[in-house]
N, C-alpha and C positions, 0 to 999 in steps of 0.2 A: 242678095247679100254677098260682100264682098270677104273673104277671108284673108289677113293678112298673118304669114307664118316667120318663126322667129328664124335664125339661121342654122340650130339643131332641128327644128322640123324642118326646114329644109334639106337638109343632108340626109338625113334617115328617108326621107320620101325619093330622093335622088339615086339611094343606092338600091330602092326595092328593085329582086330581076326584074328583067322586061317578061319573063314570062309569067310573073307572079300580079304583074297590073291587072289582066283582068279581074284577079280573085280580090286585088284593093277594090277596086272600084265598085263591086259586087258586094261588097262588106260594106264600104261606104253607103251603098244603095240601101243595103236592108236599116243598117243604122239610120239612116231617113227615114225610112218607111217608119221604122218601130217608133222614132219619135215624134213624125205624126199620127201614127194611133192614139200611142199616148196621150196625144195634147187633147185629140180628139174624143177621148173617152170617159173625160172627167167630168168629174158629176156638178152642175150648175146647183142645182138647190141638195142641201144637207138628206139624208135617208131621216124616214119617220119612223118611231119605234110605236109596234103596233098599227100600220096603215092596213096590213093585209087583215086584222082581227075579224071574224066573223065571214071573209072568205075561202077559207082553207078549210077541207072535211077531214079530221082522223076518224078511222073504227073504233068504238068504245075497245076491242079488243087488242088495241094495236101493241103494248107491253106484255100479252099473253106469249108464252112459248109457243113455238112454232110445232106444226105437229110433225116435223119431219126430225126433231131432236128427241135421242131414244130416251128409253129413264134414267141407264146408265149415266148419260151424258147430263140430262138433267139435273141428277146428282154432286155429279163435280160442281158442274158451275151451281148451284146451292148451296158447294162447300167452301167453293174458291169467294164467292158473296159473301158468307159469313167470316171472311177475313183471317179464319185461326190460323194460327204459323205451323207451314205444311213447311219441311227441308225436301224430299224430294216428290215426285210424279209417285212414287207406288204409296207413299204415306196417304197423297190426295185423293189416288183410288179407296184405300183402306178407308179412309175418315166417311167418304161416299156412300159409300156397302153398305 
């Protein structure tokens, strides 16, 4: 592919240092690289909603608390769930208790 540049890209490509060329060209590399990923990565047939159904296992338990969260903690977030209007952290402990 042949690229032809106007006479402002021209000049801005003219005055980059000489010591700054390799890092252009380097930039220009990766810019290639990224847009042939990309080209490559696109998906040919649309995603199916529900393809995976019926192969993926959850534990009946999997929305239970974790047991490594104390009651305290339990608490808050109980209280922060039921959405009432806390102004600050010591109110949210209080409401908790």
């Amino acid at each position: 592919m042949t690229l032809t540049f106007n006479d402002e890209e021209l000049k801005i490509l003219a005055d980059v240092p000489a010591g700054k060329i390799p890092e252009l060209l380097d930039f220009a590399r990766f810019l290639r690289e990224s847009h042939d990923r990309s080209t490559q990565n696109k998906r040919t047939k649309p995603r199916l909603v529900g393809a995976l159904e019926g192969k993926v296992w959850m534990s009946d338990d999997f929305n239970d608390p974790m047991d490594f969260v104390s009651d305290e903690e339990m608490r808050v977030l109980e209280a922060m769930r039921s959405r009432k209007k806390i102004d600050s952290d010591s109110e949210l402990r209080e409401e908790a208790v």
